[in-house]
C-alpha positions as CSV (number, residue, x, y, z in Angstrom):
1,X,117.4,95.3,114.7
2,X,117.6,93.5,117.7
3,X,118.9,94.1,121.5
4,X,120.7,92.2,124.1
5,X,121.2,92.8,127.0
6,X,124.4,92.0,128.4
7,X,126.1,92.4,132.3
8,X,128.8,95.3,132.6
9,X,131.8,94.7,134.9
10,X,134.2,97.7,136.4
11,X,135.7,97.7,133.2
12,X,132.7,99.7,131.5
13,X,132.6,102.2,134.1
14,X,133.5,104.7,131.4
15,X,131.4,103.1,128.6
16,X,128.4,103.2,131.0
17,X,129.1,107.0,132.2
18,X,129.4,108.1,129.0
19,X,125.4,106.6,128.3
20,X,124.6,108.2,131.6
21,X,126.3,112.3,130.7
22,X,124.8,111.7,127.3
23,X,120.8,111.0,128.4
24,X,121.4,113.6,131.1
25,X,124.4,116.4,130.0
26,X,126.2,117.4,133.3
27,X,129.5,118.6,133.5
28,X,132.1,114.9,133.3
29,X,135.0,117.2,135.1
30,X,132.9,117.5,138.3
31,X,132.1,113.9,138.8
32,X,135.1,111.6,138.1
33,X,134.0,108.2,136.8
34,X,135.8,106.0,139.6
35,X,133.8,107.6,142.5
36,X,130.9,108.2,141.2
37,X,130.4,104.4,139.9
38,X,131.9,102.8,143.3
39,X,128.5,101.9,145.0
40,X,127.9,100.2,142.3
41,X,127.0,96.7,142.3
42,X,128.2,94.6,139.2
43,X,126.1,91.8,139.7
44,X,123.4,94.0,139.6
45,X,124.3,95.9,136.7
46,X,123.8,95.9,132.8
47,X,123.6,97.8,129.4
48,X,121.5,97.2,125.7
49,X,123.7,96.7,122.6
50,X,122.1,96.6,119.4
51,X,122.4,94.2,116.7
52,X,125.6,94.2,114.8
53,X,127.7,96.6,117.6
54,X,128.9,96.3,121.1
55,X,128.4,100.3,121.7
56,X,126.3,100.5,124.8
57,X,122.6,101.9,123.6
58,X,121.4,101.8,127.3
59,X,122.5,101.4,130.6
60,X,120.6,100.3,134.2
61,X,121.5,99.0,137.5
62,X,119.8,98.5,140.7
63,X,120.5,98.2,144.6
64,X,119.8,95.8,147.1
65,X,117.4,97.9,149.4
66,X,114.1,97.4,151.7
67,X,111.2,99.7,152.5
68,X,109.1,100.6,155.6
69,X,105.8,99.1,154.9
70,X,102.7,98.8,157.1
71,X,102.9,95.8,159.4
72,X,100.6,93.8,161.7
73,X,98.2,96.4,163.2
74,X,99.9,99.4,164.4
75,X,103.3,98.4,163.6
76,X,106.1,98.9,160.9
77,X,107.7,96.2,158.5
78,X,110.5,96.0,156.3
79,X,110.2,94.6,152.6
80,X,113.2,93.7,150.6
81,X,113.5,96.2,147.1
82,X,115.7,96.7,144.0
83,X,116.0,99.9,143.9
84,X,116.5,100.8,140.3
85,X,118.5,103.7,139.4
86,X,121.1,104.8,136.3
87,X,118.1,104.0,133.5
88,X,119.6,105.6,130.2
89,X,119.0,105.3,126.8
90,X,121.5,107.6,124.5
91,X,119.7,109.8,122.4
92,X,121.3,108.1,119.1
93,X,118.9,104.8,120.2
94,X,115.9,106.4,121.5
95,X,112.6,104.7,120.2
96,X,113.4,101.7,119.3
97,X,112.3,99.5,122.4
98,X,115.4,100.0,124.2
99,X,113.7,100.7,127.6
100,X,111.1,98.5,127.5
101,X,114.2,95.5,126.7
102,X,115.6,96.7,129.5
103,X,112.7,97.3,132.3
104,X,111.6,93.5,130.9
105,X,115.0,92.3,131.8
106,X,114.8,93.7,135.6
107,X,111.3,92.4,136.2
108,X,112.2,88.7,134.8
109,X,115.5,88.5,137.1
110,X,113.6,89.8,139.7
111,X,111.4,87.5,139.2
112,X,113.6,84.0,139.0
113,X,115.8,86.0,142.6
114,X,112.5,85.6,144.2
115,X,112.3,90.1,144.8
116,X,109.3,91.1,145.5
117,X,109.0,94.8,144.7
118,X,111.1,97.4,142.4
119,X,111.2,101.1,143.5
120,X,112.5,104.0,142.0
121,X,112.6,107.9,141.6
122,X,111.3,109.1,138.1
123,X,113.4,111.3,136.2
124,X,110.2,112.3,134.1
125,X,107.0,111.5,135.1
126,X,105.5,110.2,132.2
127,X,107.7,107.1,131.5
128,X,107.0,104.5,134.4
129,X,103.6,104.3,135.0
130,X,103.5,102.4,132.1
131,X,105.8,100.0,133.5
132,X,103.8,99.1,136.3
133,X,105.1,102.0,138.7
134,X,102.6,103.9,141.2
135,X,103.7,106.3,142.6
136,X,103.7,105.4,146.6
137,X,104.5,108.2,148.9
138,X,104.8,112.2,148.3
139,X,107.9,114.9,149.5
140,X,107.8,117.4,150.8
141,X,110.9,120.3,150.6
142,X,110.1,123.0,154.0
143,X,111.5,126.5,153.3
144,X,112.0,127.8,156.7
145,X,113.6,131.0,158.3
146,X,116.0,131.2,160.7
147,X,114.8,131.3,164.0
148,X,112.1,129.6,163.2
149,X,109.5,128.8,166.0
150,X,108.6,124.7,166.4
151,X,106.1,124.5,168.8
152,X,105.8,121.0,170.8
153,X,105.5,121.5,174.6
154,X,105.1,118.1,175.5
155,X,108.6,117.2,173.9
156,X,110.4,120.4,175.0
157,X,111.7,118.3,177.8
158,X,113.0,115.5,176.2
159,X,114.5,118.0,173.3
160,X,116.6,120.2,175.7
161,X,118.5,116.9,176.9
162,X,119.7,116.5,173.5
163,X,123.1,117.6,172.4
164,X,124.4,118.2,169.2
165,X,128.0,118.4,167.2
166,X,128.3,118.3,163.4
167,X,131.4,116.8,161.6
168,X,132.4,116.4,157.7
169,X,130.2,113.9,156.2
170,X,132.9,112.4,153.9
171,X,134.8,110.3,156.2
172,X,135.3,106.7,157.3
173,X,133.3,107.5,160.9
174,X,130.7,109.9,159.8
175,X,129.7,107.6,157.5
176,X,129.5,104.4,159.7
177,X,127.7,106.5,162.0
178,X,125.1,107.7,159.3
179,X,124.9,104.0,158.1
180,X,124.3,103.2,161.2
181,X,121.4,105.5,162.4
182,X,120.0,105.2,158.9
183,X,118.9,101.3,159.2
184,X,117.9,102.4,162.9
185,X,115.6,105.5,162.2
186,X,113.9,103.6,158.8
187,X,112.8,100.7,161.2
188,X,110.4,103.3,162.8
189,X,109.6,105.4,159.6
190,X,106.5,104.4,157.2
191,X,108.4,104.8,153.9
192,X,112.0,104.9,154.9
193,X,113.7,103.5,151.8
194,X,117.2,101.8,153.4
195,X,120.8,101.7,151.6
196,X,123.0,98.5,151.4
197,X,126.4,99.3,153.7
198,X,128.2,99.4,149.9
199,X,126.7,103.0,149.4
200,X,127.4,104.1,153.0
201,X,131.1,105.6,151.9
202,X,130.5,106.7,148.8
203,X,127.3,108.6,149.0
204,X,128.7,111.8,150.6
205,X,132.4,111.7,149.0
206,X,133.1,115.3,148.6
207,X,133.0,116.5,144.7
208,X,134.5,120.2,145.1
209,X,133.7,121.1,141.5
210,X,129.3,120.1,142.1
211,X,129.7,122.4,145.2
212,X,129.1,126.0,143.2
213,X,129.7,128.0,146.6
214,X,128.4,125.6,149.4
215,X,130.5,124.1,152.0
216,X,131.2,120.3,151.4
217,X,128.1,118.0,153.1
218,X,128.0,118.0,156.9
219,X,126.5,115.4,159.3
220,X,124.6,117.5,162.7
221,X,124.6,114.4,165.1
222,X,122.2,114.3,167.5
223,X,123.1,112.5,171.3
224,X,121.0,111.7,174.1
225,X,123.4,110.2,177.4
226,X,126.1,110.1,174.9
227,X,124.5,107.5,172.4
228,X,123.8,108.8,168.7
229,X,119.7,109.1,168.2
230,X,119.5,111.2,165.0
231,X,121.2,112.7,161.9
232,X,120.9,115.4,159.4
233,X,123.4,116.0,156.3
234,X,123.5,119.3,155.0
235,X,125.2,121.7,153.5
236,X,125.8,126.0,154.1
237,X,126.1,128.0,151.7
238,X,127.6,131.8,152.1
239,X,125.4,134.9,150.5
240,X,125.8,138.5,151.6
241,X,123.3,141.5,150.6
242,X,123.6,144.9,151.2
243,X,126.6,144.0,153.5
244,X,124.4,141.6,155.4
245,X,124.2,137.8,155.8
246,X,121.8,136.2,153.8
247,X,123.5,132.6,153.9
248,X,121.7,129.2,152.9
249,X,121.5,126.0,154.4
250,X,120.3,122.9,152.5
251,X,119.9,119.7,154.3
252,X,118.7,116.5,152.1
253,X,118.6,113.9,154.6
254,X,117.3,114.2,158.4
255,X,116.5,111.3,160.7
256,X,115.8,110.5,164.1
257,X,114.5,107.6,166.2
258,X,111.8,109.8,168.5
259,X,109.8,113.3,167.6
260,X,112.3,114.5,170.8
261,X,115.3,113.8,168.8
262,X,113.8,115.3,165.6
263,X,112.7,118.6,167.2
264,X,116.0,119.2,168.7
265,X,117.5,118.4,165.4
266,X,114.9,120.9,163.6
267,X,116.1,123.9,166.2
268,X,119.9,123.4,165.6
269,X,119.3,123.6,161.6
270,X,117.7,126.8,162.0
271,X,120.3,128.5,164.4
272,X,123.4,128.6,162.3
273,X,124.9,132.0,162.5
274,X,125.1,133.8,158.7
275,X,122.1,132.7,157.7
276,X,118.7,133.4,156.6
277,X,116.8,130.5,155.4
278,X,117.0,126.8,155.5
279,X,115.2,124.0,152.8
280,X,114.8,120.4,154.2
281,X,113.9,118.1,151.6
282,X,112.7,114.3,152.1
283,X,109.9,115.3,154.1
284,X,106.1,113.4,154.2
285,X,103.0,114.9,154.1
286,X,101.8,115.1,157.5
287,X,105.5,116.0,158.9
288,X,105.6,116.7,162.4
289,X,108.3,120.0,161.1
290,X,105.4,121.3,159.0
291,X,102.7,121.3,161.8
292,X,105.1,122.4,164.8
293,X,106.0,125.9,162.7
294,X,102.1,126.1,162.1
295,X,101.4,124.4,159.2
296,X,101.9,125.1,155.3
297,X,101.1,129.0,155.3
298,X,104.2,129.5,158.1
299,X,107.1,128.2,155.7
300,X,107.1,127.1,152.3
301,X,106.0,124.1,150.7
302,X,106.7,122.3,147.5
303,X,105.4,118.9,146.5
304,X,106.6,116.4,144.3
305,X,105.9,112.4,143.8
306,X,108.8,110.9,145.8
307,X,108.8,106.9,145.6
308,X,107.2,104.7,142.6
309,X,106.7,101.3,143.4
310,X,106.1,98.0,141.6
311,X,104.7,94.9,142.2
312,X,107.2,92.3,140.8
313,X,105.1,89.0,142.5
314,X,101.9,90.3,143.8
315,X,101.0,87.7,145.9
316,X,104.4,87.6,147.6
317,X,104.3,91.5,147.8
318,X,100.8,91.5,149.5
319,X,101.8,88.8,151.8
320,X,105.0,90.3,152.9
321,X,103.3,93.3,154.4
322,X,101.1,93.7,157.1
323,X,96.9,95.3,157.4
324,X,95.1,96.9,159.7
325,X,92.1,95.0,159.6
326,X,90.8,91.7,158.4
327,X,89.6,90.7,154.9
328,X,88.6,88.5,152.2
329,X,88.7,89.9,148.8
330,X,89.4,88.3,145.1
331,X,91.7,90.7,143.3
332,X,92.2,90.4,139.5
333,X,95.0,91.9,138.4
334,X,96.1,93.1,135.2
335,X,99.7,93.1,134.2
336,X,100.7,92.1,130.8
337,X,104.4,93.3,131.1
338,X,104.1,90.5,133.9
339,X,102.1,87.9,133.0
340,X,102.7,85.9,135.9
341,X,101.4,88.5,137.6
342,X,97.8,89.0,135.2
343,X,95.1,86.4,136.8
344,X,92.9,86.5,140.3
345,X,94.4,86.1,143.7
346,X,92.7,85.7,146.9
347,X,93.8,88.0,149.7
348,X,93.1,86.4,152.8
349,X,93.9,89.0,156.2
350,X,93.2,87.3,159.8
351,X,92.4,89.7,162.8
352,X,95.7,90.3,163.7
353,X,96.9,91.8,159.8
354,X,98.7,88.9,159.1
355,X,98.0,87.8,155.3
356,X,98.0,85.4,152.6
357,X,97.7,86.2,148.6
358,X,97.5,83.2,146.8
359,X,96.3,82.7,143.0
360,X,92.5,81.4,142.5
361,X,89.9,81.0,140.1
362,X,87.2,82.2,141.8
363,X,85.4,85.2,140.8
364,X,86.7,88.6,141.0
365,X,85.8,91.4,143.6
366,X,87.9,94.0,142.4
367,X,89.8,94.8,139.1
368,X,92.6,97.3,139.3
369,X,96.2,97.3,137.7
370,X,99.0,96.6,139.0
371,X,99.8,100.1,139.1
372,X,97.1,100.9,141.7
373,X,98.9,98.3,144.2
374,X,101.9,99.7,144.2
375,X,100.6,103.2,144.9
376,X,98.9,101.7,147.8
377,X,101.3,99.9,148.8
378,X,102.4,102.3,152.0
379,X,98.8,102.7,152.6
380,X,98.7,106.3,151.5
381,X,97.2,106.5,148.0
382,X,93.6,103.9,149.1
383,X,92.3,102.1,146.8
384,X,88.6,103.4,147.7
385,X,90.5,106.6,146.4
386,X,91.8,105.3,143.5
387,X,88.4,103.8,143.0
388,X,86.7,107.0,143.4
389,X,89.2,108.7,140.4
390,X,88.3,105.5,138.2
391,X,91.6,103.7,138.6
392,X,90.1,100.7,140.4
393,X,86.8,99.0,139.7
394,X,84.9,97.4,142.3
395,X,82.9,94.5,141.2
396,X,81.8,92.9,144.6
397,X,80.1,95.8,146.6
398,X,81.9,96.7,149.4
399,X,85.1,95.3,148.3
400,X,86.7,98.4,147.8
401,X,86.1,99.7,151.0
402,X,86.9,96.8,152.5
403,X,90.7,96.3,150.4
404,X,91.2,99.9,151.4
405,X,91.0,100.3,155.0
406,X,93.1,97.0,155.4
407,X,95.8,98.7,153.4
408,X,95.4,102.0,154.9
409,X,97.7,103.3,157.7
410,X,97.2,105.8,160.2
411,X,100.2,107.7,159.0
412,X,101.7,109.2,155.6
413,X,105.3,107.7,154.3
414,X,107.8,110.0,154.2
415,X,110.0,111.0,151.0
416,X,112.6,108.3,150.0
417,X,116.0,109.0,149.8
418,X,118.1,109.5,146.4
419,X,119.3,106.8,145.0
């Protein structure tokens, strides 16, 4: 039986929720179909039917997004991304190539648009390293105390002239101003996955019945002379034990242009009055937070793969970022989900990390898949690492080592946002 994949339109919001509570069974009261599928993007936006019924088997979309690569040198760049997101097959059409009709669909249109890379968050970890996903960058969620201590004496001063004031996030103005210092703060941030301005409004609209005791989402603005500089959403959460507080505050997104700005957003997150202990998520692995409260045996720490990335035209991916050192190394590349992809390219880096990745048909100095690019992609996961665990065969010596510290940086990415 065969499938097709067809575009959806804001008449199948319901017909593509109802694909969406079936592959992941939450509660349809608490998250009402018209604001929940309003950032979506039509164009962008499709479902599987099988031969012989127009009942939707599965259902994807994606979003119009860039990431903070490594640029020339020392500095940051920004690379355009689909950021894929809603991927669900209903159970009643499980194993029968539904997914892998769909992920083929997204590369090929990615392909013929001219997108370089596809990123997402993976539901389960198995399914989309198969695909051509590595996984790029790491999160980290801090548990932290109240009061806790962040030690950083050469930004103290910079810190106290910050001031703060937190305001409901769902409203017109708290979210331009989020919008806003979101595109600013990701310029600056190895990793920062940015939003298109269509998910700006939407993203925080309050859903009373996903609350379960917490206080609807709150932005904690950060101003230095009066100009906004950094943001966190979270949310509180009241508890009382024994007669005493023992409140909660969660905060899923915290940004800032400066380590000044951050620090003073860190103290005012762990000073609200009724509480006890507060979890940050969306953090990277060498977070200034985790080293100012004294690294990972002062607070808690829990790990997870945060951004998969894949290579949807390698040589316009590699020449889209930047290195930190010069180069000259045949990669051949094996993709057979894109075969435009599977054959050698030349990398070609000048002095000042500029590039060029053009096919060749000269001998090979490294073999990897196209799964080991993308996890190196934000120079975290090196290829001479990947190497070393038997991802990535050098057949050149000194390749490796030489691929690697071009596409290292001197910093971890942080956690991408949700999407």
């Amino acid at each position: 039986m065969s499938t097709s994949i067809v575009p959806l339109t804001a008449a199948d919001r319901q017909r593509l929720l109802n694909v969406d509570l079936a592959a992941f069974f939450f509660d349809p009261t608490a998250y009402p179909v018209d604001v929940v599928t309003d950032h979506l993007d039509w164009a962008r936006t499709f479902g599987a039917t099988r031969e012989g019924g127009d009942e939707l088997a599965g259902i994807y979309t994606s979003f119009d997004m860039s990431v903070t690569a490594p640029g020339r040198l020392d500095a940051l760049t920004r690379v355009p991304m689909a950021g894929l997101s809603w991927v669900s097959v209903h159970p009643d059409h499980r194993r029968h190539g539904i997914l892998r009709e769909m992920m083929t669909h997204h590369f090929a249109g990615l392909h013929d648009q001219g997108v370089a890379l596809s990123g997402l968050h993976a539901a389960e970890v198995p399914i989309y390293g198969r695909f051509g996903y590595g996984i790029s960058s790491l999160e980290l969620e801090l548990k932290l105390d109240r009061g806790t201590v962040f030690s950083a004496p050469s930004l103290d001063d910079a810190a106290s002239k910050v001031t703060t004031r937190f305001v409901a996030a769902d409203s017109d103005d708290a979210a331009e101003a989020v919008h806003e210092l979101h595109l600013r703060c990701a310029k600056h941030t190895l990793g920062a996955v940015t939003r298109p301005e269509r998910m700006a409004r939407p993203l925080f609209a309050d859903l009373p019945l996903t609350r379960q005791g917490r206080e609807p989402w709150q932005v904690l603005l950060g101003h230095v002379d009066g100009q906004p500089a950094g943001y966190a959403v979270f949310s509180r959460e009241a508890k009382w034990k024994g007669f005493r507080a023992k409140g909660k505050v969660a905060v899923c997104e915290l940004a800032a242009v400066d380590p000044a700005m951050l620090l003073a957003l860190a103290r005012r997150l762990v000073d609200f009055d009724l509480t006890t202990s507060i979890t940050i998520g969306g953090r990277g692995a060498d977070d200034p937070l985790l080293w100012w409260a004294g690294g990972p045996r002062a607070l808690g720490v829990t790990s997870c793969d945060s951004l998969w990335l894949r290579l949807i035209d390698v040589g316009a991916a590699l020449t889209a970022r930047g290195y930190s050192s010069a180069c000259e190394v045949v990669l051949d590349v094996v993709d057979p989900i894109c075969p435009w992809n599977q054959r050698a390219w030349r990398l070609t880096v000048d002095p000042d990390g500029v590039a060029t990745c053009a096919p060749t048909a000269a001998d090979a100095d490294v073999r990897l898949p196209v799964q080991a690019l993308g996890a190196a992609y934000l120079g975290s996961r090196t290829c001479a690492t990947q190497a070393h665990q038997g991802l990535v065969t050098e057949l050149k010596a000194g390749s490796v080592r030489a691929l690697s510290r071009a596409m290292s940086c001197d910093r971890e990415p942080v956690g991408a946002i949700e999407f």
